[in-house]
N, C-alpha and C positions, 0 to 999 in steps of 0.2 A: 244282479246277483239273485237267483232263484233260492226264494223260501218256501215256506208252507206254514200256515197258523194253525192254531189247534182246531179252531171250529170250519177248517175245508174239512174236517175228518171228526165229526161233530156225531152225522149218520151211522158211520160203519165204528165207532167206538160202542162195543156193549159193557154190562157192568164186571166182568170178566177180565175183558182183555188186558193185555201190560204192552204191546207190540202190535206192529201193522210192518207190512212190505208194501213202500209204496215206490212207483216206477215213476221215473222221473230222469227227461232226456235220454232215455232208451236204456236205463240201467236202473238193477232192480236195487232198493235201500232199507234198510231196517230203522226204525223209529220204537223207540220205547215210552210208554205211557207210565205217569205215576197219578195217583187220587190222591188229595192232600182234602180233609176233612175240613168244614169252614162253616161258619154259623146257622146256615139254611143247608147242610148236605155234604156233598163232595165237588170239588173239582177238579176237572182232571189237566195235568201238563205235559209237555215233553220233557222227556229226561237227556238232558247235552250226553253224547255217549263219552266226549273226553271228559268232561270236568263232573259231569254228575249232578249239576244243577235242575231245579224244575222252571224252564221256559213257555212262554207264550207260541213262542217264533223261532223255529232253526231257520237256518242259511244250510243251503247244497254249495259247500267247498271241496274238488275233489272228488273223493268217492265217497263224503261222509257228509249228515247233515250234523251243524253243528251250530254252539247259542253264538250271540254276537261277541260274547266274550273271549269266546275261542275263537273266534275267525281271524287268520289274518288281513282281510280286506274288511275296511269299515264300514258296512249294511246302511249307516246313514251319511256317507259321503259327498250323495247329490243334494242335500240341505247346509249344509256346514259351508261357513263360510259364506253364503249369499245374505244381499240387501232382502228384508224381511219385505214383500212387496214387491222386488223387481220383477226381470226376467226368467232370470234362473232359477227362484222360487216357485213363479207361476208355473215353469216349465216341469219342475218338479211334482207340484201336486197336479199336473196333467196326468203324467205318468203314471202317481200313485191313481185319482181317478180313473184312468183308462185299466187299468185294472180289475179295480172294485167291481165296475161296471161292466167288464166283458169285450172290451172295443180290443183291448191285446195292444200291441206292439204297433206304432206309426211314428211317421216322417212328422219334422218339422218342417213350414207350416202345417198345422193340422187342419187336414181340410175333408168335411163330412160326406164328401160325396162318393171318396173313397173308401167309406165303408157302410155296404150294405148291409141291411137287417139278416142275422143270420136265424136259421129256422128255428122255432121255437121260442123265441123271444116275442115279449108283448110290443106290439106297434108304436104305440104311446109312447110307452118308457124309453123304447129305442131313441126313437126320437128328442125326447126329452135329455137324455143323455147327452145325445150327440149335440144337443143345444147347448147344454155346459159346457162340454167341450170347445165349442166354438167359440162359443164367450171366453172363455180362458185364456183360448190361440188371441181372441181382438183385444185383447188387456195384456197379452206377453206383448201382440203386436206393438200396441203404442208404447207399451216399456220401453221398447224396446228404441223405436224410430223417435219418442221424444223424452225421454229419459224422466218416464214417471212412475211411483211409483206409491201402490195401490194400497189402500187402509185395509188391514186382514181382516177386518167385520167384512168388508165389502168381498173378500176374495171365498171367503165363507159363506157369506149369502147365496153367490152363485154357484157355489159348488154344493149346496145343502139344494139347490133349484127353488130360491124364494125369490132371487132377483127382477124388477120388474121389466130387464133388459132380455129375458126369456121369451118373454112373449112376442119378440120382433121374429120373421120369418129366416131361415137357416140361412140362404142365400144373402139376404142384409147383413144378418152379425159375419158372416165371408167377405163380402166386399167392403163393407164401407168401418169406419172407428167410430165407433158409438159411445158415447158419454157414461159407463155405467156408475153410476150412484147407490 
């Protein structure tokens, strides 16, 4: 389900605006802004165009963005319901990761070599990325093939990139299951 959070449009909000037209899958959408006054300043939210709420997060349903309360599709579906730790979790904060991060949309297995550094990205980080990621795929891996499942400090660690199972080279955390701790 495509959303949009307040701070992708963090730049183009000045102290003025109430609205933006943003384009999204090839059609154009209107978003409404409101400032809500708060102990250090303003903040600003979206305003749900059904219910009139101030939200973080629309959802694109339709031809409208809309909060999670209004949607009829559930925004957190792919979490609900899973082993806290298993596969479908791990697969889930892939997802949300590859995200965050820029990697877009991939197949399961996820495998790094199918995605090349795209221009303007720093080298490191890239990399670095793509090494949580892998680490992810080799912890859904053994979820998955021995049915284990993973302490969320530990699933955190390598998704925050403090794990000391980062430092093993990109091709190793692909081929083989590594013990992360």
């Amino acid at each position: 389900m495509t959303s949009i959070h307040i701070r992708q449009l963090s730049k183009a909000i000045d102290d003025k605006s109430t609205g933006a037209i943003i384009e999204c899958n090839g059609k154009k959408q209107k978003v409404l802004f409101n400032r809500v006054k708060v102990g250090y300043g303003e903040k600003v939210f979206f305003t749900c165009l059904i219910c009139g709420k101030n939200k973080e997060r629309l959802y694109l349903e339709g031809n409208l963005f809309r909060c999670s309360d209004c949607c009829s599709v559930n925004p957190y579906k792919g979490i609900q319901n899973t082993t806290k730790g298993g596969y479908d979790y791990i697969a889930y904060k892939m997802q949300r990761f590859a995200i965050k991060c820029g990697i877009g949309r991939f197949d399961f297995p996820f495998d790094y070599s199918k995605h090349p550094k795209p221009k303007g990205k720093h080298k490191d980080k890239w990399e670095k990325n793509l090494a949580i990621m892998q680490a992810l795929e080799n912890m859904r891996s053994q979820s998955i093939f021995f049915d284990r499942i993973w302490n969320s400090k530990t699933i955190q660690k390598v998704e925050q990139g403090k794990n000391k199972c980062l430092s093993y080279p990109l091709l190793f955390l692909k081929n083989y299951f590594i013990d992360i701790k």
